[in-house]
VMD Tcl script that draws the C-alpha trace (Angstrom):
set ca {
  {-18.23 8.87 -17.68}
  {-18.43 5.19 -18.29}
  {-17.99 2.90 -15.11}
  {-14.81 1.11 -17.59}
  {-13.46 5.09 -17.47}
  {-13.93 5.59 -13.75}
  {-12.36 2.24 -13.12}
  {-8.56 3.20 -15.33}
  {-8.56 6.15 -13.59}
  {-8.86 4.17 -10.01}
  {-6.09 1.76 -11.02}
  {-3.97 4.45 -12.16}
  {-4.39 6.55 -8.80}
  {-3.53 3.21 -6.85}
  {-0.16 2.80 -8.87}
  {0.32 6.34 -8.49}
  {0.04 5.42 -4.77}
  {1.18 2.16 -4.51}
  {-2.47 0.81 -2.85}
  {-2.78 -2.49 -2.71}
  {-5.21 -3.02 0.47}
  {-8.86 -2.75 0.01}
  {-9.63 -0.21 2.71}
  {-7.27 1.92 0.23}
  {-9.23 1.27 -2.94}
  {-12.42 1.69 -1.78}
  {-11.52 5.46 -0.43}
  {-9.86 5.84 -4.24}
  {-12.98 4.53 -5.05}
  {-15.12 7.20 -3.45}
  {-12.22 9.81 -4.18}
  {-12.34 9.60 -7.80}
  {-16.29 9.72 -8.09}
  {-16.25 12.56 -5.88}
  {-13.68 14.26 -7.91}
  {-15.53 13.08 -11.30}
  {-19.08 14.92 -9.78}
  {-16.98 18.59 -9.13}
  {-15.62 18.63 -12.40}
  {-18.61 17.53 -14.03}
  {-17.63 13.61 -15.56}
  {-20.28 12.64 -13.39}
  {-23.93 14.15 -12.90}
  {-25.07 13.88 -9.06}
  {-28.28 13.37 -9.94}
  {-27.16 10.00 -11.67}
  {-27.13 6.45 -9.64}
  {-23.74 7.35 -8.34}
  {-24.08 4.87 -4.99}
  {-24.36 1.74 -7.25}
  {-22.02 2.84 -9.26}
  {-19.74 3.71 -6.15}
  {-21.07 -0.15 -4.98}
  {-19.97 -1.72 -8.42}
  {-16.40 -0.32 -8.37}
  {-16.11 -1.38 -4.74}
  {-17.37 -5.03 -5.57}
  {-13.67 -4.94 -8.96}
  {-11.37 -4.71 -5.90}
  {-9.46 -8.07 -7.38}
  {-9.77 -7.12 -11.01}
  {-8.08 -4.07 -9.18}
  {-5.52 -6.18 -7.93}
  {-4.72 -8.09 -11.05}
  {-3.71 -4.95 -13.04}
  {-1.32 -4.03 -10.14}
  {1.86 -3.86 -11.08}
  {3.93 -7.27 -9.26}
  {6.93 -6.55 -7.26}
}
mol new
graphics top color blue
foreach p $ca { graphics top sphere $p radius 0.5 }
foreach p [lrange $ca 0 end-1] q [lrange $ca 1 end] { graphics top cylinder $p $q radius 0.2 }
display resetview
């Protein structure tokens, strides 16, 4: 699972949502890698805090691809 991957699945969880605040994101953030590890997308033996940190850091790339009211 490519960071790109893990990133369109965040921004479609935060539509699904509707989260727009960054306290939000970054627990969709930490959400969707945890979910990614238990099914297997992600290996825990791989980097997974920088890539946790990396995610974190696209909060208004995030916000961009939000849809505008």
């Amino acid at each position: 699972m490519t960071e790109d991957e893990l990133f369109a699945q965040i921004v479609e969880r935060g539509e699904l949502d509707m989260v727009t605040d960054k306290e939000g994101y970054d627990s969709i953030v930490e959400s969707v890698i945890n979910d990614n590890i238990d099914i297997g997308g992600l290996d825990i033996d791989q980097n997974t805090e920088d890539q946790e940190t990396h995610l974190k850091d696209r909060f208004n790339e995030y916000l961009a691809k939000m849809p505008q009211e």
